[in-house]
mmCIF file of the C-alpha atoms, coordinates in Angstrom:
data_MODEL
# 
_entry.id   MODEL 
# 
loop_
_atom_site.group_PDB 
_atom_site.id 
_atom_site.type_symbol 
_atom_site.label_atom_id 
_atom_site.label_alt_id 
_atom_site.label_comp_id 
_atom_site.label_asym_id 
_atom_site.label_entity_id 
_atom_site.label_seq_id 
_atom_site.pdbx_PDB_ins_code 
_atom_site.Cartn_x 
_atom_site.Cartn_y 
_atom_site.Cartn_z 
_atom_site.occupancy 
_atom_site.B_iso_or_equiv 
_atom_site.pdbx_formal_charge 
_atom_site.auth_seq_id 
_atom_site.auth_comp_id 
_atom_site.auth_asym_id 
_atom_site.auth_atom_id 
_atom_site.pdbx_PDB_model_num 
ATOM 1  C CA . UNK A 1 1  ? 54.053 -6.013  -35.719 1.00 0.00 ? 1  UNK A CA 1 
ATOM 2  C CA . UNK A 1 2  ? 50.527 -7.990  -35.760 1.00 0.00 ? 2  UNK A CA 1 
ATOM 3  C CA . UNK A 1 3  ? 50.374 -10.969 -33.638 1.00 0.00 ? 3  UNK A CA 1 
ATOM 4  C CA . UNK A 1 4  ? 48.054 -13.568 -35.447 1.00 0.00 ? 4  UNK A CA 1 
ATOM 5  C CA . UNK A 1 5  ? 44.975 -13.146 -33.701 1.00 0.00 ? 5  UNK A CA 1 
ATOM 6  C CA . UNK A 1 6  ? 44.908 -9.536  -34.648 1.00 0.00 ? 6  UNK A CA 1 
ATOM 7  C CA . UNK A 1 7  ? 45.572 -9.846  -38.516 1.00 0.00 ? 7  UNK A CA 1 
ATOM 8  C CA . UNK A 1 8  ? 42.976 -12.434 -38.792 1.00 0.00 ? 8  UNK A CA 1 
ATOM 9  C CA . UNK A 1 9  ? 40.654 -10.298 -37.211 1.00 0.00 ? 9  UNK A CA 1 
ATOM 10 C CA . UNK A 1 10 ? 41.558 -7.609  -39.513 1.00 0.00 ? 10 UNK A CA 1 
ATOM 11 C CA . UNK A 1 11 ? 41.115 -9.825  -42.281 1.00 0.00 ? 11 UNK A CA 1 
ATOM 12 C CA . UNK A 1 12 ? 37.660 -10.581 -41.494 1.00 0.00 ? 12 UNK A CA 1 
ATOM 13 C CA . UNK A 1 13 ? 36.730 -6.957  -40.204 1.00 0.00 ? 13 UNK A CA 1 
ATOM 14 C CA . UNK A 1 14 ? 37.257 -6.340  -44.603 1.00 0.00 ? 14 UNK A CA 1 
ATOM 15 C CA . UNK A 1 15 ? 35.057 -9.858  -45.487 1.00 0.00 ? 15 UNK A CA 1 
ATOM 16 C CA . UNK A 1 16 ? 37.980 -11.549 -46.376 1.00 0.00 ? 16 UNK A CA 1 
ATOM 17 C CA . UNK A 1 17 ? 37.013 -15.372 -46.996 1.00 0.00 ? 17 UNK A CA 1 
ATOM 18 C CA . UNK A 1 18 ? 38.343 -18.463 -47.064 1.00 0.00 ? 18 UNK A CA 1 
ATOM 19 C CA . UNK A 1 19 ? 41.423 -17.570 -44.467 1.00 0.00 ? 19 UNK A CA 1 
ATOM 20 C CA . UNK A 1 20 ? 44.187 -20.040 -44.538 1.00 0.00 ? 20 UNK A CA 1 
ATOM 21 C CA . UNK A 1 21 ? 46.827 -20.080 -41.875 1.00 0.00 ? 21 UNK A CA 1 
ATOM 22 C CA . UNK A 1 22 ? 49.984 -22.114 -42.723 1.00 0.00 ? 22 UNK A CA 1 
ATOM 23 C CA . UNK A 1 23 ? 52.409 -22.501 -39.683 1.00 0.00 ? 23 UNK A CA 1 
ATOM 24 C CA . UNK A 1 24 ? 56.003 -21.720 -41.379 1.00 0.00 ? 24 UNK A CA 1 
ATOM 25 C CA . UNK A 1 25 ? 58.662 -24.114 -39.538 1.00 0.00 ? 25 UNK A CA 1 
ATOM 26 C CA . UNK A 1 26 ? 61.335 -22.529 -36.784 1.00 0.00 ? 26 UNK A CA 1 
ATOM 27 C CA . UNK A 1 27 ? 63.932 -23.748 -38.665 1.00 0.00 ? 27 UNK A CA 1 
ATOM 28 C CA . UNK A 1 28 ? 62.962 -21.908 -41.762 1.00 0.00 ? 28 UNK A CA 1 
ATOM 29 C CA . UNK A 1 29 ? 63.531 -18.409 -39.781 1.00 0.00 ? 29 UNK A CA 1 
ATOM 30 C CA . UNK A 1 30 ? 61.141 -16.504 -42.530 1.00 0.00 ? 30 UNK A CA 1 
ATOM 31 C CA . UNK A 1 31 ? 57.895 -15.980 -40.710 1.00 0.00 ? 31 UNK A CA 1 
ATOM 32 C CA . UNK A 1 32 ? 55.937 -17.597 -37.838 1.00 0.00 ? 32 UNK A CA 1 
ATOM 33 C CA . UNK A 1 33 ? 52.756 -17.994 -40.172 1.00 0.00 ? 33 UNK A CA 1 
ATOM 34 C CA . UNK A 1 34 ? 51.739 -17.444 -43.910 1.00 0.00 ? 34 UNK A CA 1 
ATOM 35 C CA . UNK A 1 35 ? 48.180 -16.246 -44.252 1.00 0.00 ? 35 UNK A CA 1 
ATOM 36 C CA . UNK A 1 36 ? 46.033 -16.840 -47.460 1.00 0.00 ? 36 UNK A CA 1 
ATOM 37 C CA . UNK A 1 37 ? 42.991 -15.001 -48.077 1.00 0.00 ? 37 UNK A CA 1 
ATOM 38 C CA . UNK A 1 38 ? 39.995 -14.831 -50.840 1.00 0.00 ? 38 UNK A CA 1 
ATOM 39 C CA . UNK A 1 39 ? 39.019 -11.564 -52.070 1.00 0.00 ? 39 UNK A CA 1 
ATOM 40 C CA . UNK A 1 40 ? 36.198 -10.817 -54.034 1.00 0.00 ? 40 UNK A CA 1 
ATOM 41 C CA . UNK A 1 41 ? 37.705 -8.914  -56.777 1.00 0.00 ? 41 UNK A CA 1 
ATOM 42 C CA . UNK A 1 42 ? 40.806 -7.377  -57.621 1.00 0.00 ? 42 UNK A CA 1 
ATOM 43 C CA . UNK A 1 43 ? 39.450 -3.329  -55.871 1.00 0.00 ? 43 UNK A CA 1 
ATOM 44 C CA . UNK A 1 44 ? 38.540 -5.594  -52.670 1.00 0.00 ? 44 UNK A CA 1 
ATOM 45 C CA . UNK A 1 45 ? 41.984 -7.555  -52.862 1.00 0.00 ? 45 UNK A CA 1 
ATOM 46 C CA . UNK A 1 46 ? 43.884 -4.266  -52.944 1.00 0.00 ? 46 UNK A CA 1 
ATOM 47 C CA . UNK A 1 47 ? 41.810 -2.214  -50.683 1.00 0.00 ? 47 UNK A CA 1 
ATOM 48 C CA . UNK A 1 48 ? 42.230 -5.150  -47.834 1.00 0.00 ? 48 UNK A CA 1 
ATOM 49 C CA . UNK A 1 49 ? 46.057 -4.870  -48.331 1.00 0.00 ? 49 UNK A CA 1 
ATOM 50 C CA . UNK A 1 50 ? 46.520 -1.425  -48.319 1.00 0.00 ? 50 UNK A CA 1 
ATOM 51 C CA . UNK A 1 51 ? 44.051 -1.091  -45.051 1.00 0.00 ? 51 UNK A CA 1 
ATOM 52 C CA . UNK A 1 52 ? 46.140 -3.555  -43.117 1.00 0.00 ? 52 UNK A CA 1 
ATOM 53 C CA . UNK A 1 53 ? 49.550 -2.223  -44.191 1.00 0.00 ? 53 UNK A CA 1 
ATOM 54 C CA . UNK A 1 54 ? 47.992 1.496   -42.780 1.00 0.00 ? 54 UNK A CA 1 
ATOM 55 C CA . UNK A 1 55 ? 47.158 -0.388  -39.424 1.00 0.00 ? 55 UNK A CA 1 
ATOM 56 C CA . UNK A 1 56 ? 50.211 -1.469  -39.255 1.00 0.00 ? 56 UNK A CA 1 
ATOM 57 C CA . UNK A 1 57 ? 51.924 1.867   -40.002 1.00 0.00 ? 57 UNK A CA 1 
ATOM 58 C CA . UNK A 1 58 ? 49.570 3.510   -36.848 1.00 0.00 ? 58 UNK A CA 1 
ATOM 59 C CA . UNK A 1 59 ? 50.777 1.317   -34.448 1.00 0.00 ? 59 UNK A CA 1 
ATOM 60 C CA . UNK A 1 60 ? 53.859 2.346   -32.430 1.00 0.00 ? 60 UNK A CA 1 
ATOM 61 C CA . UNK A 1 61 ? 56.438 1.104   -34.571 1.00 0.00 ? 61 UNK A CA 1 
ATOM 62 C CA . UNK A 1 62 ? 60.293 0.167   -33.404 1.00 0.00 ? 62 UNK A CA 1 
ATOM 63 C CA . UNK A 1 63 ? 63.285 1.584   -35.625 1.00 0.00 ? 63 UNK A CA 1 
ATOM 64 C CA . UNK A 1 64 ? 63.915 -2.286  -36.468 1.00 0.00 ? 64 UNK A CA 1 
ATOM 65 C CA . UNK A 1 65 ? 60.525 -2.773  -37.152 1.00 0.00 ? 65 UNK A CA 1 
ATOM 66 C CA . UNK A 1 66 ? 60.435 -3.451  -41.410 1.00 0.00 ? 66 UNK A CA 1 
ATOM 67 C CA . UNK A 1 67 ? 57.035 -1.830  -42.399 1.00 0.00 ? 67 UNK A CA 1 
ATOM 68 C CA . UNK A 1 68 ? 55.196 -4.435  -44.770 1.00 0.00 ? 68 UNK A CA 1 
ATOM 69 C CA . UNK A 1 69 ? 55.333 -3.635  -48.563 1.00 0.00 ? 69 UNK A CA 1 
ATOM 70 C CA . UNK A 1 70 ? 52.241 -4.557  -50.862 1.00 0.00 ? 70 UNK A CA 1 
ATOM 71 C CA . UNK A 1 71 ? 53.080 -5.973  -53.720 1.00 0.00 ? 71 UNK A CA 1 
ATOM 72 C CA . UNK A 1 72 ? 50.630 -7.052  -56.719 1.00 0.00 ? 72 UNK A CA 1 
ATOM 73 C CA . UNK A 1 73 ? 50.968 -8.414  -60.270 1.00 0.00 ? 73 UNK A CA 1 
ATOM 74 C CA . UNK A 1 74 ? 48.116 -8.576  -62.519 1.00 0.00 ? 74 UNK A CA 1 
ATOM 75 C CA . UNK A 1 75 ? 47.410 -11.554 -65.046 1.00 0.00 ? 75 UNK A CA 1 
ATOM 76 C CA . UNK A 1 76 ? 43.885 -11.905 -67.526 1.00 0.00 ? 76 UNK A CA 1 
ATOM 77 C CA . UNK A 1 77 ? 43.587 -15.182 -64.845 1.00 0.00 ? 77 UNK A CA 1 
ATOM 78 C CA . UNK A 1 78 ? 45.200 -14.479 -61.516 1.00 0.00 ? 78 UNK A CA 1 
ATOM 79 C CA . UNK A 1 79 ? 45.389 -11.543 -59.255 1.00 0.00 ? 79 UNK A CA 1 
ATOM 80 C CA . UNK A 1 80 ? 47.599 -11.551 -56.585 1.00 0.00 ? 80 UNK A CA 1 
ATOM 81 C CA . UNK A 1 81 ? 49.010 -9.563  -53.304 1.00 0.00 ? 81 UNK A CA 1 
ATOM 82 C CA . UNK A 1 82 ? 51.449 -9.565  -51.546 1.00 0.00 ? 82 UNK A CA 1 
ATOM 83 C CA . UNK A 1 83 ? 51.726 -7.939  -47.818 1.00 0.00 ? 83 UNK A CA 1 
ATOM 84 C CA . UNK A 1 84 ? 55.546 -8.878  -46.937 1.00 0.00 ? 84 UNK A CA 1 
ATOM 85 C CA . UNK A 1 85 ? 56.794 -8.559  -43.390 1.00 0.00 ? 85 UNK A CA 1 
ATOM 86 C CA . UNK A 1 86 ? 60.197 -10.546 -42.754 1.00 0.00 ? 86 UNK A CA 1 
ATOM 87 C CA . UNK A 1 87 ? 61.977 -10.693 -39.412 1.00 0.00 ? 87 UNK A CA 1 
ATOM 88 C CA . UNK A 1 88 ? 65.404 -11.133 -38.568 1.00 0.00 ? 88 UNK A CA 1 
# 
C-alpha cells in the first residue's frame, strides 16, 4: 500500500495539478485520505491512473493486500477516475 507522501509524489512525478487531500474521519473506517487530482485531458487522466495502479502492483504486496481497481466513466462534460483501494 502507498503511504501519502509517496502517492502525492507520484502524482506530481505525472504533472498532476491541483492535488487535493481530504482527511476521511476514523470513525468512517473507509480510507485514511481521499486524494483529488486535475488532469489535463482524458489520455493524461488515464495514463496517471493506470501508472500508479502498476506501482502499486511492483511493490511487495501482502495476500490481504486489495490491489486498487481503475475505474472511469465518460460523459460529453465530465471525465472521471477512479483508483479504489479500501481497507478492512
Amino acid at each position: 500500500m502507498f503511504d501519502l507522501e509517496e502517492l502525492l509524489e507520484l502524482v506530481r512525478d505525472q504533472n498532476g495539478q491541483d492535488i487535493c487531500v481530504i482527511a476521511i474521519p476514523k470513525e468512517l473506517d473507509y480510507a485514511d485520505h481521499m486524494v483529488i487530482v486535475t488532469a489535463r485531458s482524458p489520455k493524461h487522466m488515464l495514463a496517471m491512473g493506470t501508472f500508479i495502479r502498476k506501482r502499486f502492483k511492483s511493490k511487495h504486496l501482502l495476500r490481504s493486500d486489495v490491489i486498487p481497481k481503475l475505474e472511469g466513466t465518460k460523459r460529453s462534460e465530465e471525465h472521471t477516475s477512479e483508483l479504489q483501494s479500501h481497507h478492512d
